[in-house]
ROTORVEX-711215 format. One line per 3 residues: number of its first residue (from 1); their letters; for each residue x, y, z of N, C-alpha, C. Coordinates in nm, 3 decimals. Example, Ala and Ser with C-alpha at 12.3 -4.5 7.8 and 13.67 -1.06 7.14 Angstrom:
BEGIN
1	AS	1.319 -0.569 0.780 1.230 -0.450 0.780 1.320 -0.330 0.780; 1.285 -0.225 0.708 1.367 -0.106 0.714 1.290 0.003 0.787
% end
This chain:
BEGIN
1	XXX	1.918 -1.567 0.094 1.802 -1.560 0.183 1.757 -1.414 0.195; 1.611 -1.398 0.195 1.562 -1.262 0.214 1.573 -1.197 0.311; 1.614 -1.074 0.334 1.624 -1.003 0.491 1.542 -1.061 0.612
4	XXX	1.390 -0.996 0.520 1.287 -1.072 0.580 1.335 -1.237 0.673; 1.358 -1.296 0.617 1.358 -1.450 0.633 1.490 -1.491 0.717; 1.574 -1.403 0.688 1.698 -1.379 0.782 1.656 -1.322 0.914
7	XXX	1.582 -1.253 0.940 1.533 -1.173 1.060 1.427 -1.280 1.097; 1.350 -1.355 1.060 1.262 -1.448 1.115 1.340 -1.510 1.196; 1.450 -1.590 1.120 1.492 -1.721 1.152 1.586 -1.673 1.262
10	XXX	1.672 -1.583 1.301 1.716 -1.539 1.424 1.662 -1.483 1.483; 1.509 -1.476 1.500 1.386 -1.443 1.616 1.330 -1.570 1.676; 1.340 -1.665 1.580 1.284 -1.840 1.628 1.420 -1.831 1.684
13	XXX	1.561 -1.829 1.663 1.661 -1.886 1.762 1.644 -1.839 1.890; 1.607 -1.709 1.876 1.635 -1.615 2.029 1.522 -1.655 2.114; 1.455 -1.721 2.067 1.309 -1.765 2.182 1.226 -1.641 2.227
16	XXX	1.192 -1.662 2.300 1.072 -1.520 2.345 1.164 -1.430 2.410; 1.243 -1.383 2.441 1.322 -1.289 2.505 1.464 -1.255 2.342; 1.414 -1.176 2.238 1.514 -1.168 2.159 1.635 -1.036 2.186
19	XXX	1.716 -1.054 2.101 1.816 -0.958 2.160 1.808 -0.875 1.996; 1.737 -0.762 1.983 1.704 -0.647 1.954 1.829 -0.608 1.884; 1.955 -0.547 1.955 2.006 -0.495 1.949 2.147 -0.584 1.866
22	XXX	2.120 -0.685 1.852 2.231 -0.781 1.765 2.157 -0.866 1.657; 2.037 -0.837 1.676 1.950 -0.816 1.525 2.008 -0.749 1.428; 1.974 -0.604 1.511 2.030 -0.453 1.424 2.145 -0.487 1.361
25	XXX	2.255 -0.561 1.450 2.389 -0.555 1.436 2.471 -0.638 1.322; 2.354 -0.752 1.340 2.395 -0.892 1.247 2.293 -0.894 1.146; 2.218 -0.812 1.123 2.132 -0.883 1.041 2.074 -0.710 0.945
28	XXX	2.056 -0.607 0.984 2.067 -0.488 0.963 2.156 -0.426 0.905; 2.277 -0.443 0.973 2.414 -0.368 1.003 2.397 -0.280 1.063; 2.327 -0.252 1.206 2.326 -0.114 1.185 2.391 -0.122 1.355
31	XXX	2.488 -0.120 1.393 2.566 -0.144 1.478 2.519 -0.013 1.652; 2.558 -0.071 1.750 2.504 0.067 1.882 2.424 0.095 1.861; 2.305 0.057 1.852 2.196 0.161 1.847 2.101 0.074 1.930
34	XXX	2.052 0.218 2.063 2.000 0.182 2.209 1.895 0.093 2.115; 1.842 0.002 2.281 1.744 -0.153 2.270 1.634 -0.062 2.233; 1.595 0.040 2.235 1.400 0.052 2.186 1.427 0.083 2.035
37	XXX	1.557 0.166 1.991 1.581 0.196 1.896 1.574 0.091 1.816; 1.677 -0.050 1.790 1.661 -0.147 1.774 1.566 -0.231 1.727; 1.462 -0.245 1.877 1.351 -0.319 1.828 1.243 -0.243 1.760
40	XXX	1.265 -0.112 1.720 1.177 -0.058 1.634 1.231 -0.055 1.469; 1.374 -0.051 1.440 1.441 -0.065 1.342 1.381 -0.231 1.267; 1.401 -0.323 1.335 1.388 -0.485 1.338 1.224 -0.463 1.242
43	XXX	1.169 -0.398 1.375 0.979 -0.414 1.294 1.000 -0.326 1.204; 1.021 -0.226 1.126 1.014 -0.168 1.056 1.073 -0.200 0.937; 1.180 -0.291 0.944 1.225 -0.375 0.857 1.145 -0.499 0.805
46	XXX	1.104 -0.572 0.889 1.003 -0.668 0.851 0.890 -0.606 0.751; 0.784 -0.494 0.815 0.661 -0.437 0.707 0.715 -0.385 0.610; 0.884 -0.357 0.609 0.920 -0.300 0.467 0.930 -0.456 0.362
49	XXX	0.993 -0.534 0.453 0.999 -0.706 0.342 0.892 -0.705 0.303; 0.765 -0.705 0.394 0.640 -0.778 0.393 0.575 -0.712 0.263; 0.576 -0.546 0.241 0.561 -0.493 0.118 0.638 -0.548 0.025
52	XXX	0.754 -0.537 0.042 0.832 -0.570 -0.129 0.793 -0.707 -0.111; 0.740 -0.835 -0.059 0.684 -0.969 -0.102 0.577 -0.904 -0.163; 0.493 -0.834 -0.073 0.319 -0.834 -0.158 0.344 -0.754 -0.315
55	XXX	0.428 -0.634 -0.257 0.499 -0.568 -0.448 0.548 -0.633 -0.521; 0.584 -0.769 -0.533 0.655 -0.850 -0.624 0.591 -0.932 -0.677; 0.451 -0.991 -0.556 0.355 -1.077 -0.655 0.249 -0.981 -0.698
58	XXX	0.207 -0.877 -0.672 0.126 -0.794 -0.772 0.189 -0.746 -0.885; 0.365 -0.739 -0.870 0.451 -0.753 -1.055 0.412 -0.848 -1.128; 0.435 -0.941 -1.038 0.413 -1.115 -1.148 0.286 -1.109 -1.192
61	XXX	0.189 -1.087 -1.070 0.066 -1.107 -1.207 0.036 -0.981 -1.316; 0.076 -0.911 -1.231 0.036 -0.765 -1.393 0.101 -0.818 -1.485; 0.215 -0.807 -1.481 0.339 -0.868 -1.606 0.265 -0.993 -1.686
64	XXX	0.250 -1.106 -1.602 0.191 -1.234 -1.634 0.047 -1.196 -1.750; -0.049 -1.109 -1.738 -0.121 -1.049 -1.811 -0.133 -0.920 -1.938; -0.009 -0.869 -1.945 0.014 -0.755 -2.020 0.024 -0.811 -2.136
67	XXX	-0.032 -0.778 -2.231 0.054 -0.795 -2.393 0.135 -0.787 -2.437; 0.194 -0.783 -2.557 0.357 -0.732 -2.571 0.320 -0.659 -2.699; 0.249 -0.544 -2.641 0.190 -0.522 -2.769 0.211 -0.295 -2.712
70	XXX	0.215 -0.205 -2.816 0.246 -0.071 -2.734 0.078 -0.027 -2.717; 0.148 0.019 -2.596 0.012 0.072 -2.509 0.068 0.181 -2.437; -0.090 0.260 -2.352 -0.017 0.328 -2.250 -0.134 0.263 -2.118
73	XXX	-0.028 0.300 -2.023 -0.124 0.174 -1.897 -0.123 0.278 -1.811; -0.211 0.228 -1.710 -0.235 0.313 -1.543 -0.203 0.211 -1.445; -0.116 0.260 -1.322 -0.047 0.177 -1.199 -0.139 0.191 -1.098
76	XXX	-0.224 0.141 -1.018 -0.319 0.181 -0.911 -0.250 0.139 -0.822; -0.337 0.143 -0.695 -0.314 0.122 -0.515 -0.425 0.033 -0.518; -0.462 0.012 -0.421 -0.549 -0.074 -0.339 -0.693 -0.037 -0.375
79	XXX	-0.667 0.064 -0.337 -0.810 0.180 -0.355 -0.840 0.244 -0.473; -0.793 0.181 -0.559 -0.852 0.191 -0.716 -0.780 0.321 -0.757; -0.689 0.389 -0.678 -0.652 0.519 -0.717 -0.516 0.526 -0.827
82	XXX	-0.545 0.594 -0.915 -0.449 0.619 -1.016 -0.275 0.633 -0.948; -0.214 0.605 -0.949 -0.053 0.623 -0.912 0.038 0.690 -1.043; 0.022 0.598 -1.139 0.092 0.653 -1.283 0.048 0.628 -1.385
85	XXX	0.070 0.701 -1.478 0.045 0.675 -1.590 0.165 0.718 -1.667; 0.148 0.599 -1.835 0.283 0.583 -1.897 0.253 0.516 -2.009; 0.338 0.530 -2.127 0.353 0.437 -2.259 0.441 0.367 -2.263
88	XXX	0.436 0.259 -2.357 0.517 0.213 -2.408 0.523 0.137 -2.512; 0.611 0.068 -2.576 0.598 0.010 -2.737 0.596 -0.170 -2.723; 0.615 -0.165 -2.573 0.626 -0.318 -2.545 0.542 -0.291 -2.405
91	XXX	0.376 -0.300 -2.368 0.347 -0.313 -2.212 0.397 -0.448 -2.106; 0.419 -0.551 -2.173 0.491 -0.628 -2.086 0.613 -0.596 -2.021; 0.711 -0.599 -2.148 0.849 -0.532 -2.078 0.874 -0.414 -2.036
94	XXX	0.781 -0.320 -2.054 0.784 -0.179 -1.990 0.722 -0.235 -1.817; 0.612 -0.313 -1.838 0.569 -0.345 -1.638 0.689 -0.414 -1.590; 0.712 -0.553 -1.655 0.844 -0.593 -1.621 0.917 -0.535 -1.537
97	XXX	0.973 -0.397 -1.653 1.093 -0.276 -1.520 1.052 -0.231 -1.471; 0.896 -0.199 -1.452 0.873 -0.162 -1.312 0.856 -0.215 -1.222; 0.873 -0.365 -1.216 0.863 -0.455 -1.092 0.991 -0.510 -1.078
100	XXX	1.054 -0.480 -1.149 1.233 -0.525 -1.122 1.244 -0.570 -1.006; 1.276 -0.643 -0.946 1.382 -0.636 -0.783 1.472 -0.585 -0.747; 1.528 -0.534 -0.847 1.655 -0.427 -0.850 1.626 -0.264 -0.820
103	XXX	1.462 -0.286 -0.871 1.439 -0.144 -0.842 1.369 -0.041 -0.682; 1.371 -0.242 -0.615 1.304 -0.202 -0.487 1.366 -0.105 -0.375; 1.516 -0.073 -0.377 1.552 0.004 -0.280 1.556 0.134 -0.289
106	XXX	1.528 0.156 -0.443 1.527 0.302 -0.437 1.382 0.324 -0.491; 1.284 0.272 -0.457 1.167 0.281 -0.556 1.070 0.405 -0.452; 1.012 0.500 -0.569 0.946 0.611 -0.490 0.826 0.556 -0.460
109	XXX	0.798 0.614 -0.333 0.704 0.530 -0.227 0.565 0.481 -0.302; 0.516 0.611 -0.404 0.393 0.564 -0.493 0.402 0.438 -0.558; 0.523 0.432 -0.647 0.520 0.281 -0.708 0.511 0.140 -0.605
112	XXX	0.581 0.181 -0.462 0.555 0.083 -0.400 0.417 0.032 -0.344; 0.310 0.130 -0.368 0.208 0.102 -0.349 0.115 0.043 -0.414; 0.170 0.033 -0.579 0.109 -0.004 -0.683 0.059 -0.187 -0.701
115	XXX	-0.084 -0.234 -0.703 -0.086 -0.386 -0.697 -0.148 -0.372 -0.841; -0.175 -0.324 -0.879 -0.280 -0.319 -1.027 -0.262 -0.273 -1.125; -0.283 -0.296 -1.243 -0.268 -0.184 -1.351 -0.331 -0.240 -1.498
118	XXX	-0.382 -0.140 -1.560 -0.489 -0.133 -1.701 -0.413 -0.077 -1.809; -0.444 -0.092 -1.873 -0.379 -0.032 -2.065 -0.494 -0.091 -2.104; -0.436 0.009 -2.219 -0.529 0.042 -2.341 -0.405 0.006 -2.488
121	XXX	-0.390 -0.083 -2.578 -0.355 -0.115 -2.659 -0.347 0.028 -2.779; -0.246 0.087 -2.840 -0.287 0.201 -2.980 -0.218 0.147 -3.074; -0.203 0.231 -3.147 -0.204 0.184 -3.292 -0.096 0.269 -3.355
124	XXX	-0.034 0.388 -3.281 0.049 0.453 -3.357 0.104 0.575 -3.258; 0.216 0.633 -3.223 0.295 0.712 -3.100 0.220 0.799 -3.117; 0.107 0.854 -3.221 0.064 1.014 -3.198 -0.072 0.968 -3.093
127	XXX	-0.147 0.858 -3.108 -0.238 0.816 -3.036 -0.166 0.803 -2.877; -0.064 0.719 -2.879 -0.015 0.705 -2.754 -0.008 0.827 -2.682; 0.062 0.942 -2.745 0.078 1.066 -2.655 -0.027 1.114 -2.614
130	XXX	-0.115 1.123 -2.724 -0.206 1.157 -2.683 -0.331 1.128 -2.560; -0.343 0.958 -2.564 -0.409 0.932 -2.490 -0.325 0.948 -2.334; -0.203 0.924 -2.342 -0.112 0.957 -2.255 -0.145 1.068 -2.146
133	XXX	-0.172 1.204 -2.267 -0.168 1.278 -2.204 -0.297 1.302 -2.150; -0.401 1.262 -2.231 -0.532 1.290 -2.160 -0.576 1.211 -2.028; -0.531 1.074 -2.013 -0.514 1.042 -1.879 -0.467 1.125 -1.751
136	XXX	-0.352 1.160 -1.773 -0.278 1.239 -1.699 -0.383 1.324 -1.648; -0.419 1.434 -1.761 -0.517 1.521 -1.725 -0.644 1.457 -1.632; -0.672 1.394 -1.662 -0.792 1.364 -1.612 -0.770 1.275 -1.499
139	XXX	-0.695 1.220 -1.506 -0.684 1.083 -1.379 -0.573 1.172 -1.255; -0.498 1.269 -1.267 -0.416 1.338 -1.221 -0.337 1.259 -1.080; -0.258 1.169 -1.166 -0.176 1.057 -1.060 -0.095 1.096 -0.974
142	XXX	-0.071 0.995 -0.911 0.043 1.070 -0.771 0.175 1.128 -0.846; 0.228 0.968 -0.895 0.349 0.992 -0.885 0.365 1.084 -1.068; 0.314 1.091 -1.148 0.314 1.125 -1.233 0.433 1.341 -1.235
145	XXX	0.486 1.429 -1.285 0.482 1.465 -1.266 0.398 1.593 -1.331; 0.276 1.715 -1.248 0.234 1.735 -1.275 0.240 1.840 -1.388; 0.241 1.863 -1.518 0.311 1.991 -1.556 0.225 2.077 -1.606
148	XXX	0.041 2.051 -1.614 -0.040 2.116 -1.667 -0.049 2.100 -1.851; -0.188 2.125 -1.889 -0.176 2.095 -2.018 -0.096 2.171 -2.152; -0.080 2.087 -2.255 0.066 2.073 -2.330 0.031 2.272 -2.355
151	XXX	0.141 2.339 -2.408 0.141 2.449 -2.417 0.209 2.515 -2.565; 0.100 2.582 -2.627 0.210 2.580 -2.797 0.323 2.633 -2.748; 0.370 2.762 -2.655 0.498 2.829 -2.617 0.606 2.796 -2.565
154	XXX	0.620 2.623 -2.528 0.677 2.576 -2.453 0.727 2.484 -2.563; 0.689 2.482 -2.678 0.742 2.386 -2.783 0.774 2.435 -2.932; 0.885 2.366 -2.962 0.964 2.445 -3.089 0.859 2.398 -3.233
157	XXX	0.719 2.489 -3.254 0.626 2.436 -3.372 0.663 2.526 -3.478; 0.669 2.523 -3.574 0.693 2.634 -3.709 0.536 2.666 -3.695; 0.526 2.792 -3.733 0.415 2.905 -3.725 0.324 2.825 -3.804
160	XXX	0.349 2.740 -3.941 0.291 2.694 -4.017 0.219 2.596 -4.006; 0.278 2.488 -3.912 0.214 2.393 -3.843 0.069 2.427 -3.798; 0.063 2.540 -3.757 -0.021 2.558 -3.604 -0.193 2.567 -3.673
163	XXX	-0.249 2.535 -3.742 -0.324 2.535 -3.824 -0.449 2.415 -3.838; -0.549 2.445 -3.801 -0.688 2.317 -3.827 -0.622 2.184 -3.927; -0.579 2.061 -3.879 -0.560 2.008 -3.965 -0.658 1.825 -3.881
166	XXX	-0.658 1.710 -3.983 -0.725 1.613 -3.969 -0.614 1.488 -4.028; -0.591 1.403 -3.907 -0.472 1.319 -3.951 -0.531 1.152 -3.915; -0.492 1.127 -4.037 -0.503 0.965 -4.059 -0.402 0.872 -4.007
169	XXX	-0.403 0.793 -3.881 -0.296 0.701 -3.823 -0.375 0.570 -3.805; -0.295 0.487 -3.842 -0.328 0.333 -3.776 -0.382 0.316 -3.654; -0.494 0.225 -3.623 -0.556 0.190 -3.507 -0.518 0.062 -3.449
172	XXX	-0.527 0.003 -3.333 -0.467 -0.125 -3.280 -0.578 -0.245 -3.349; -0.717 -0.195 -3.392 -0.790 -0.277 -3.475 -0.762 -0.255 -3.642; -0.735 -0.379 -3.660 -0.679 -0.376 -3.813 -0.763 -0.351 -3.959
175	XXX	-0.929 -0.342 -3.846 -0.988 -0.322 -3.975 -1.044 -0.156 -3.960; -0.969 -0.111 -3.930 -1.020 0.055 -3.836 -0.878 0.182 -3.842; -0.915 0.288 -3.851 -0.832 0.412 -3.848 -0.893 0.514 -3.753
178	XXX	-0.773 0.552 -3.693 -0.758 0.663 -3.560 -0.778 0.819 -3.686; -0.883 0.867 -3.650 -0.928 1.005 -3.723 -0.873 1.118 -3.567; -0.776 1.199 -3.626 -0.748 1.303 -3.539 -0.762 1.418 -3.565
181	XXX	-0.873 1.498 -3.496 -0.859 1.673 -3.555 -0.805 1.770 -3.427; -0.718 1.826 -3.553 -0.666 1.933 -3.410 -0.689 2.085 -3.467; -0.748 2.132 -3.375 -0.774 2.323 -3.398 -0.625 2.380 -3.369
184	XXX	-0.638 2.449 -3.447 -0.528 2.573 -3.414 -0.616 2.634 -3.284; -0.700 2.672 -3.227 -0.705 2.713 -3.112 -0.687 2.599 -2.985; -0.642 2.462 -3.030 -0.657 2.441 -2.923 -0.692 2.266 -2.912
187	XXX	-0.810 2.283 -2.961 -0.900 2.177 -2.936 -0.853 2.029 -3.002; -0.875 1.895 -2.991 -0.864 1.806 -3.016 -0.948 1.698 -3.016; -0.968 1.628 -3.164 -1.083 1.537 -3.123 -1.051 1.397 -3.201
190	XXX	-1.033 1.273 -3.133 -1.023 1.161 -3.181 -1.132 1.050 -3.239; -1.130 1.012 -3.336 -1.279 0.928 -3.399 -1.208 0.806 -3.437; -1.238 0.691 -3.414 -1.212 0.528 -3.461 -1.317 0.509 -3.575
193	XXX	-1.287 0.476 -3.694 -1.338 0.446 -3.803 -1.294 0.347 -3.851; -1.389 0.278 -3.882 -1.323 0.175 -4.018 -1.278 0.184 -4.121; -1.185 0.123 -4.191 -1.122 0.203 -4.278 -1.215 0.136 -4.418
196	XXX	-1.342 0.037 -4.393 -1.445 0.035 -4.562 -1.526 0.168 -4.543; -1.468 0.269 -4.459 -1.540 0.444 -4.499 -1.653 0.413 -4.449; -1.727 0.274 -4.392 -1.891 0.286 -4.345 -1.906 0.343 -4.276
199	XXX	-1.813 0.418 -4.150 -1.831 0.512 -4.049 -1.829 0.638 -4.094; -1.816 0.674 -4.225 -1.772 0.820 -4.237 -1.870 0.893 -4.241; -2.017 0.828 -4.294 -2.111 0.891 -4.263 -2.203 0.944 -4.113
202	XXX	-2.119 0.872 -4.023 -2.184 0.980 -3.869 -2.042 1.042 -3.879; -1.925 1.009 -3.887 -1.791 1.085 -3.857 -1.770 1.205 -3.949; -1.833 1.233 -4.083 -1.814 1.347 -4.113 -1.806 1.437 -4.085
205	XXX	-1.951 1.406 -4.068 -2.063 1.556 -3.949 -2.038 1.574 -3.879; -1.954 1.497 -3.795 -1.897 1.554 -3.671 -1.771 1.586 -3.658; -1.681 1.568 -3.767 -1.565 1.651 -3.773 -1.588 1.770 -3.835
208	XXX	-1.707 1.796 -3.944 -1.731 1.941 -3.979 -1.771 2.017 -3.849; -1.884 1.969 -3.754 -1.926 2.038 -3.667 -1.792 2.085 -3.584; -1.696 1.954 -3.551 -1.581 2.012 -3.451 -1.494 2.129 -3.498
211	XXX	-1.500 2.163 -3.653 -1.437 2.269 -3.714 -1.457 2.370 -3.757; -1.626 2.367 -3.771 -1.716 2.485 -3.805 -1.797 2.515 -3.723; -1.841 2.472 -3.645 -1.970 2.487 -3.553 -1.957 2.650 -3.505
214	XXX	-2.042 2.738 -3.483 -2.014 2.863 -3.478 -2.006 2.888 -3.267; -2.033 2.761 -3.212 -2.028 2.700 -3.095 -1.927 2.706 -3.052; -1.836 2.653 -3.117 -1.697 2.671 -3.065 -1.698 2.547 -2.951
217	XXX	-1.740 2.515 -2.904 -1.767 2.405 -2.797 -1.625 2.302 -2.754; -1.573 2.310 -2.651 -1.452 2.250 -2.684 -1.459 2.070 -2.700; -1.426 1.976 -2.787 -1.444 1.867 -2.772 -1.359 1.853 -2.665
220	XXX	-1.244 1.868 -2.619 -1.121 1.795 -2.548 -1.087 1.936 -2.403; -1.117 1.905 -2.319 -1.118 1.991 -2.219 -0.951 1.996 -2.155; -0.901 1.894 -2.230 -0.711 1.895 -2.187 -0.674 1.987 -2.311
223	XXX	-0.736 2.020 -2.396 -0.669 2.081 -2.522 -0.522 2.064 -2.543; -0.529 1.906 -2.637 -0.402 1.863 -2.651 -0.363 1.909 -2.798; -0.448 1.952 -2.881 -0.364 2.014 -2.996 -0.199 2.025 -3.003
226	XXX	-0.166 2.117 -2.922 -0.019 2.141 -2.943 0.097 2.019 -2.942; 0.052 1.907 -2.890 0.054 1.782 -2.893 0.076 1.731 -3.045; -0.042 1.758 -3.067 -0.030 1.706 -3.264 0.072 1.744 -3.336
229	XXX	0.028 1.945 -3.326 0.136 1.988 -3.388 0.290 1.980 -3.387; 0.324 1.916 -3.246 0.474 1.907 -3.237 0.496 1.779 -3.265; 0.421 1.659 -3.286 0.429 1.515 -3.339 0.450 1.578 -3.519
232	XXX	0.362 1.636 -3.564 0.376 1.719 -3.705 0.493 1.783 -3.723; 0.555 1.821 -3.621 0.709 1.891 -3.632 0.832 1.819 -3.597; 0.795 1.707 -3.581 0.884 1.580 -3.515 0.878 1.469 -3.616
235	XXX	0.872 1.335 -3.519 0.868 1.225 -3.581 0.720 1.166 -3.658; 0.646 1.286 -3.676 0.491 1.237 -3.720 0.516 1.335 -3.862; 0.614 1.387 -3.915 0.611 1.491 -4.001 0.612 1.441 -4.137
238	XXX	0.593 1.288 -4.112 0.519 1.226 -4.269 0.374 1.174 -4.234; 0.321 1.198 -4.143 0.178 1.121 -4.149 0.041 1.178 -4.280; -0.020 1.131 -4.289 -0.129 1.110 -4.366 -0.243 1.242 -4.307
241	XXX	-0.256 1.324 -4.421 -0.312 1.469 -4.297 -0.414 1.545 -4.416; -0.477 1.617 -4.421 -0.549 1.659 -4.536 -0.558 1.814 -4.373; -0.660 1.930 -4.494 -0.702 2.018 -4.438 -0.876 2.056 -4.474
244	XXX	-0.924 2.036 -4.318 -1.133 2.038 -4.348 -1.118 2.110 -4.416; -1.042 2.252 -4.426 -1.149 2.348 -4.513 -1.108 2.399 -4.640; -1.003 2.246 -4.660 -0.977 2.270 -4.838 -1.125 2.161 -4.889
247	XXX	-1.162 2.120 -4.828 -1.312 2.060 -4.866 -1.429 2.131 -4.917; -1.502 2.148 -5.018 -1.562 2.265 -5.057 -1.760 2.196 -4.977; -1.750 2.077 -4.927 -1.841 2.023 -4.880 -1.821 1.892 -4.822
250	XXX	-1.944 1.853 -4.688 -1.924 1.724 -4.657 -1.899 1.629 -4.724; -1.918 1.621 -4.853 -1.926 1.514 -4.941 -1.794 1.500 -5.002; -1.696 1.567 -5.021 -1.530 1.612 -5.093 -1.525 1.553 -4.997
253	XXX	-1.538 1.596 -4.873 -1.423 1.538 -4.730 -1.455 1.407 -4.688; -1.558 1.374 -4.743 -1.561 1.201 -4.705 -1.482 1.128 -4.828; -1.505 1.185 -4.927 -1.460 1.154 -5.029 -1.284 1.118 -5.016
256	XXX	-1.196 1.209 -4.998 -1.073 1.227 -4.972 -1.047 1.123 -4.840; -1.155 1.160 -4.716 -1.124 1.049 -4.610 -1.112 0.926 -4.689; -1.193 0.873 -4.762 -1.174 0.759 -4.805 -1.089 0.720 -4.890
259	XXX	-1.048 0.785 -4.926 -0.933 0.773 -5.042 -0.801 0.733 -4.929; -0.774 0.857 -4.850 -0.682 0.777 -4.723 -0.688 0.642 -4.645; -0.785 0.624 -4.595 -0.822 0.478 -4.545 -0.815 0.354 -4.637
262	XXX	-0.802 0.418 -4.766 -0.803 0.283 -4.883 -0.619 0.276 -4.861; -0.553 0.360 -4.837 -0.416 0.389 -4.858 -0.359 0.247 -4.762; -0.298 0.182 -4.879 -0.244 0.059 -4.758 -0.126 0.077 -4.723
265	XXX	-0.051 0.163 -4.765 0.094 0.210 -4.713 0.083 0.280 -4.581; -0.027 0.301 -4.517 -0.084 0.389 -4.433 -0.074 0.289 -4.322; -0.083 0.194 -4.383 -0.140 0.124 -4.246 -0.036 -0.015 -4.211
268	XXX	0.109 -0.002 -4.275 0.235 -0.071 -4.286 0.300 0.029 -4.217; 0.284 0.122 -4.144 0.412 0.178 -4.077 0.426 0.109 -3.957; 0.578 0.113 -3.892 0.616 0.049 -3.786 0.568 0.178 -3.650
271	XXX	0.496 0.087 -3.566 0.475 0.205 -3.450 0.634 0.201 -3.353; 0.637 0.323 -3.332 0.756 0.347 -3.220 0.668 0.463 -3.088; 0.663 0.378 -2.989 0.602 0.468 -2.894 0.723 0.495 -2.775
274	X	0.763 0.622 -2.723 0.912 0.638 -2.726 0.821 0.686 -2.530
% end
């Protein structure tokens, strides 16, 4: 029987005059402790049940709706407000543990506030981090912790890495590829293409512009680059990658894009979103 439901049912015995203080005792444990003390312990126990009921059926239905497919999702409140954000390689069984029942007594107060939550389905862990992280940035959640955007000095990249490069990863649509450019200064810019190359003609131009433009203009205001490069120095250090400005023109670099997107080994890797 639930605390909750335990504390009801010896409030219907006690009739309108309850005894407070053998509530605490029998049903609490929480033994001597003066009658106002008591009957404030008792209510305060109840709105804590009354949450973990309402937190358990806003688990069931998130869970009940998630895919089992890797994503990264956002946890809200009531008030539409961001709480967390997070990946994973399974979004069902990743919400799952966060609605555990096991996890209710020690759960930090943000998650207990959480009735809602959204994902976005990817296609491959460098997308996940990424979008990961640009949430973060931008949605700047409670419980999340805050650490500011990714930093090349804070991560072990070989000097060589650090360099304008354009990387080809699987998209969660099967007839489509995640186009990623990352500046060595910085910048980062993601394009969804199809992989019959019919997109490459607006996506060219705009990955030359993101690499040449004398603008400099930042596409990605989280400047997750360093992000790439340490997926490039990690577990991404076989992906599919060319460099814009071994391209002697727009027309080479669509050319080569397409040659990647035809690549069907490209698009058989197993995603692991960690």
């Amino acid at each position: 029987m639930l605390l909750r439901d335990r504390l009801h049912a010896r409030l219907s015995e006690m009739g309108s005059r309850p005894d407070y203080q053998a509530l605490a005792t029998e049903v609490l444990g929480i033994a001597n402790a003066p009658p106002e003390l008591a009957r404030r312990l008792v209510a305060q126990a109840l709105v804590v049940e009354d949450r973990r009921e309402a937190w358990t059926a806003a688990g069931a239905r998130i869970v009940s709706g998630a895919p089992q497919t890797p994503g990264v999702y956002t946890l809200r409140d009531a008030e539409g407000r961001a709480l967390y954000v997070g990946k994973a390689v399974n979004l069902r069984r990743r919400l799952r543990a966060h609605f555990a029942g096991r996890r209710w007594r020690g759960l930090k107060a943000g998650f207990a506030r959480a009735v809602d939550a959204e994902w976005q389905e990817v296609g491959s862990e460098l997308e996940a981090l990424l979008l990961e992280a640009r949430l973060i940035h931008e949605l700047a959640p409670a419980v999340n912790v805050q650490t500011g955007a990714p930093a090349l000095d804070t991560r072990a990249i070989p000097s060589a890495l650090v360099r304008d490069v354009v990387i080809v990863v699987p998209s969660i649509e099967s007839d489509s590829a995640e186009l990623i450019g990352a500046r060595a200064d910085g910048d980062c810019l993601t394009l969804r293409t199809r992989r019959s190359g019919v997109d490459l003609i607006v996506h060219v131009p705009r990955i030359v512009r993101f690499f040449n433009s004398p603008l400099r203009r930042s596409f990605d205001r989280a400047r997750l680059a360093p992000i790439v490069f340490s997926s490039l120095a990690g577990r991404g250090r076989s992906a599919s990658r060319l460099d814009p400005h071994d391209a002697s023109s727009s027309r080479v670099l669509r050319s080569r894009l397409e040659a990647l997107l035809a690549d069907e080994s490209l698009f058989s890797e197993r995603i692991v979103v960690r």
